[in-house]
N, C-alpha and C positions, 0 to 999 in steps of 0.2 A: 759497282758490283765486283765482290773478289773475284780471282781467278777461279777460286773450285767451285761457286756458284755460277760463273759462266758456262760449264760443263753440265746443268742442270736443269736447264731453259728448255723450252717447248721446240726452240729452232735448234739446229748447230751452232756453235762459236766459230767462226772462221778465222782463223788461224793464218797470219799473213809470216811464211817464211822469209826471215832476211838474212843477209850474208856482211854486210858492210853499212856504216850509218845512213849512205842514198838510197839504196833499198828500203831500209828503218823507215827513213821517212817520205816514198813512197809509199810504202804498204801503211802505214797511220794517216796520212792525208787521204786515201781510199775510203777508210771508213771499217779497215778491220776490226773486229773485238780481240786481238792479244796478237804477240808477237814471239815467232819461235825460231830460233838459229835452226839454220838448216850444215849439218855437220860437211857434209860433199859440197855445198857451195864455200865453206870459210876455208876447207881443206886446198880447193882447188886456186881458191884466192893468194895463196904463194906458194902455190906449185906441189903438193902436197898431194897423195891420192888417199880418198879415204879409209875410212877404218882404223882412227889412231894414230895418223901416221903425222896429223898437225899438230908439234908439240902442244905440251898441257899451258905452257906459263902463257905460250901466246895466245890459247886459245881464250885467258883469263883478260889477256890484253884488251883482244878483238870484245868481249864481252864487255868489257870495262866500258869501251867506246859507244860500243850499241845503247849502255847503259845512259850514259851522259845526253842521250839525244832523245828515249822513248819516253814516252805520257804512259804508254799503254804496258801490261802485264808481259813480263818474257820469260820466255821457257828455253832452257839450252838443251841442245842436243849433245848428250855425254857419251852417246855411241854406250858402249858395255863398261864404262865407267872408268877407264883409263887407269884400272888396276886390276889386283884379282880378288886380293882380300876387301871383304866388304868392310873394315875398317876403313883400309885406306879409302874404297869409292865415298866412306862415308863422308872423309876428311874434306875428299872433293868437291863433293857438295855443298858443303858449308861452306868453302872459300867459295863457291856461285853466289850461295845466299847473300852471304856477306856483301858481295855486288848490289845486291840489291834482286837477285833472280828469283819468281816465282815457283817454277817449276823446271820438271828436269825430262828428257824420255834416256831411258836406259832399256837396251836391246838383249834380245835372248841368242845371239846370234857375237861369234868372234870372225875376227879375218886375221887368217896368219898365214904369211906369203903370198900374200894377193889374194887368197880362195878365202869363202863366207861357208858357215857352219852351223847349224844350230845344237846348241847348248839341247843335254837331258833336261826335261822340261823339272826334275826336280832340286839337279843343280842350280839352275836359276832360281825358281820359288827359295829353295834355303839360303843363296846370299841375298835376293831380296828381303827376305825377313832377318836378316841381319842386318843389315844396310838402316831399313826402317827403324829396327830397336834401337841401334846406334847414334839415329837422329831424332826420334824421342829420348834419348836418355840425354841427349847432348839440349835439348828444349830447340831444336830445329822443325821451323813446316815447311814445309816444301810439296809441291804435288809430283809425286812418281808416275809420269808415263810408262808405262810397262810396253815395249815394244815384242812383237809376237810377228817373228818371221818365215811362220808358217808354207804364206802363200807367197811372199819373195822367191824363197828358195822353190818352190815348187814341189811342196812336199805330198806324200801319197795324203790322201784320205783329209786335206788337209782345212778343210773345213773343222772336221770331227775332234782334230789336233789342237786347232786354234781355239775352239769352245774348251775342249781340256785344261789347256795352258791359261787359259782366259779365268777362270773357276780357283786352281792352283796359284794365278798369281792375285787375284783377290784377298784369295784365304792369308797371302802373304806381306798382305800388305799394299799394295798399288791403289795409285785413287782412280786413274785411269787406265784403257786399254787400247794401244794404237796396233793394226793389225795395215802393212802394207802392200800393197797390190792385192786387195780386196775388192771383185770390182763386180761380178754377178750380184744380181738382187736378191736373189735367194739367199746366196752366201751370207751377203751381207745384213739382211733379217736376221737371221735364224744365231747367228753369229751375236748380233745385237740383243734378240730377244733371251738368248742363253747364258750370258756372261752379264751380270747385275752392273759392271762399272761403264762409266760414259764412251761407247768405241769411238777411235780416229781412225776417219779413214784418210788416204791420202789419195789427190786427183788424181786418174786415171785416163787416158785419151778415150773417148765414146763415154763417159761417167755422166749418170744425170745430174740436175741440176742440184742445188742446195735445198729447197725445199723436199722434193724426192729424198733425198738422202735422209733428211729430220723426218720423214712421214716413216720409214723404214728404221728407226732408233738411233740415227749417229747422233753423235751429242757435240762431235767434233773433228773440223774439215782443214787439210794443210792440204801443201803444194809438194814438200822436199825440195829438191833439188830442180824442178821443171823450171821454175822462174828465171834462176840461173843459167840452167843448161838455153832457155830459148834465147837470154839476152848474150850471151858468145856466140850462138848462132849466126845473130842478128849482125855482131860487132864482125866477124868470119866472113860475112855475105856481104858488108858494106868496104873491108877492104878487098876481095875480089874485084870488087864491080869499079873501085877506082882503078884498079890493076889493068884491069881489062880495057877503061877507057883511058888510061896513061890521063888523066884528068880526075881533079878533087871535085868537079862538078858533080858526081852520084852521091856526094856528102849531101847537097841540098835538093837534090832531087826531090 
């Protein structure tokens, strides 16, 4: 099954975020249906904070690698596309393709100086529809995740915003719609029921389960960065606990 018919299915696609090839091939020995670079975990992987901030060539590197080890469909996370001109993002995208990459999410949202913004919702729609012509006209497919970050930033009314933006970036082209920290059930209906392309949502702590989520319209489930941030956790709490017992015994504990 291609990637943009995974989005089309009666359940959700579950969407295993990876950051380095041992994740990759975790999350495909699990049993996920496709595989998506999570941008904050490859960022954070050489010291890098997100939003841009991990250059492009290596981010082609890190891709390259993922690429050489996955069976399964991968989507890179291109944050806001690592330009301005949607020429350029177009460019971008096709060096992914070229990898071998399915799809892409491209965010309505910049960070500059460390603080996160959302874009006029009709600046983005019009370099999305530039983006898109650019890679029809180049004979590029690719699946555009349209990221909508709405309810991230915590915006008023922001339900209402995301169905707008959702409608806007259809008309402009997007095959998908990832809308993050979406997490009420309402929200998330009415969100699904309004906006005709497949929504991602991303896990949330208290979030029902996978089926619940497909009974309510998702078409498609990632993690982001949670994977990552719990396994530093983990690696955080196991040097502590040797520190504390001046002994490598809490290793095999």
């Amino acid at each position: 099954m291609d990637f943009q018919t995974l989005h089309h299915q009666t359940r959700a696609l579950i969407l295993g975020n990876v950051w380095d090839v041992p994740s990759l091939l975790a999350a495909q020995a699990a049993g996920v249906d496709a595989l998506g670079s999570s941008s904050a975990a490859l960022a954070s992987l050489f010291g890098y904070a997100d939003g841009e901030a991990l250059p492009f060539e290596l981010l082609l590197t890190m891709v390259q690698r993922l690429m050489s080890a996955a069976h399964l469909p991968l989507s890179v996370d291109l944050e806001a596309g690592y330009a301005s001109e949607p020429s350029a993002i177009a460019d971008n995208i096709r060096r992914l393709v070229a990898l071998g990459v399915v799809g892409i999410n491209l965010e309505d949202s910049r960070v500059h100086q460390g603080q996160r913004s959302q874009e006029p919702m009709q600046v983005f729609a019009e370099r999305l529809r530039a983006i898109r012509q650019a890679l029809q006209d180049s004979g590029t497919r690719v699946f555009i995740n349209a990221r909508c970050d709405s309810f991230l930033l915590g915006q008023p009314a922001a339900r209402a915003d995301a169905i707008q933006r959702g409608l806007r970036y259809q008309a402009a082209g997007a095959d998908g719609f990832f809308v993050p920290c979406i997490q009420a059930l309402d929200d998330i209906a009415a969100v699904a029921q309004a906006v005709p392309l497949p929504l991602n949502v991303m896990g949330m702590p208290g979030m029902v389960d996978f089926a619940q989520l497909s009974q309510l319209g998702v078409k498609r489930i990632s993690t982001g960065n949670s994977l990552h941030a719990r396994q530093q956790s983990a690696l955080r709490a196991w040097h502590g606990e040797m520190q504390a017992a001046q002994s490598l015994a809490p290793l095999w504990a």
